[in-house]
C-alpha positions as CSV (number, residue, x, y, z in Angstrom):
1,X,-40.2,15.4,-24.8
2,X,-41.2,14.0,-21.4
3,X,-44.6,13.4,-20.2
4,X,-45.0,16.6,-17.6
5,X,-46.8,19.9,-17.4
6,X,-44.7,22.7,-19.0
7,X,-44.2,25.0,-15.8
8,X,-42.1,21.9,-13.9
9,X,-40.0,21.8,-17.2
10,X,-39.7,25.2,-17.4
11,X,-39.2,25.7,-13.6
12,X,-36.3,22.6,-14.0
13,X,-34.5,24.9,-16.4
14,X,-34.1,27.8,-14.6
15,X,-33.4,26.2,-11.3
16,X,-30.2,24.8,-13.9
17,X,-29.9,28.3,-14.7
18,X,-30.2,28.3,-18.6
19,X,-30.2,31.6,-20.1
20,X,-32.8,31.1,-22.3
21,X,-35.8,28.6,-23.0
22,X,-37.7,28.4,-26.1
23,X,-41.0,27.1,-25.4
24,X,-43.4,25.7,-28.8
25,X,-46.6,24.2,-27.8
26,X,-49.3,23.5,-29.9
27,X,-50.4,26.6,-31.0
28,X,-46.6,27.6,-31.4
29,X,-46.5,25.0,-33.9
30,X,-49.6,25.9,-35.8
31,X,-48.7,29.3,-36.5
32,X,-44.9,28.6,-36.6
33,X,-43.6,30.8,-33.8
34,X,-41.7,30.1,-30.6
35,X,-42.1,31.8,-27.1
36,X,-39.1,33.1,-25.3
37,X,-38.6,33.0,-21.4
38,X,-35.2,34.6,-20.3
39,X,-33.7,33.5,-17.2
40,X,-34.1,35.8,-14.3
41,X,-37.5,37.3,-15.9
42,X,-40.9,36.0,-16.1
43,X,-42.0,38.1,-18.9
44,X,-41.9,35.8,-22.2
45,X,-41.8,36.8,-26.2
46,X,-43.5,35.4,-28.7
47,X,-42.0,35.8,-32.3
48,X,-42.0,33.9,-35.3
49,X,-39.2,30.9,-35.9
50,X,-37.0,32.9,-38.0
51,X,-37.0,36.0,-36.3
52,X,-36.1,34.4,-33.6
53,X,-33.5,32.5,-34.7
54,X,-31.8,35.7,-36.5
55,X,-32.3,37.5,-33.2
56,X,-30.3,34.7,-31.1
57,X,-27.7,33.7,-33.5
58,X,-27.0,38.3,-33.9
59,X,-27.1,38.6,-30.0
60,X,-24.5,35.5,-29.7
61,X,-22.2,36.9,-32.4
62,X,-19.0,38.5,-30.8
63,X,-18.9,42.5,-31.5
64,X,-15.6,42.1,-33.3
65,X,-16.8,39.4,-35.2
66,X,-20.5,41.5,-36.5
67,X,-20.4,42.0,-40.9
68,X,-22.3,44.5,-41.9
69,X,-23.7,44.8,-44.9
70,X,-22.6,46.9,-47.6
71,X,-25.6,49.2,-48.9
């Protein structure tokens, strides 16, 4: 929410080491997706809000914890 380019933020984060950064901009926000930088990789996602948040909240779940679905 400050008032500085993107890359400092960005670059302030990883220095603090946080695992991972989602990043929505202006366009982002328009078409309702998020981009994802990992730390220790400069490559960065892009994938819609929800997929996203399924895909972080299934990769923090504990194996032992993991329902699956009957079919």
């Amino acid at each position: 929410m400050r008032n500085e380019k993107i890359n400092l933020k960005v670059r302030e984060h990883s220095l603090a080491k946080v695992p991972v950064i989602l990043v929505v901009g202006k366009r982002e926000a328009e078409e309702k997706k998020v981009s994802i930088r990992r730390l220790g990789s400069q490559d960065q996602s892009v994938m819609g809000l929800n997929e996203a948040l399924s895909s972080l909240a299934a990769e923090a779940t504990p194996p032992d914890q993991v329902y699956e679905r009957p079919k």
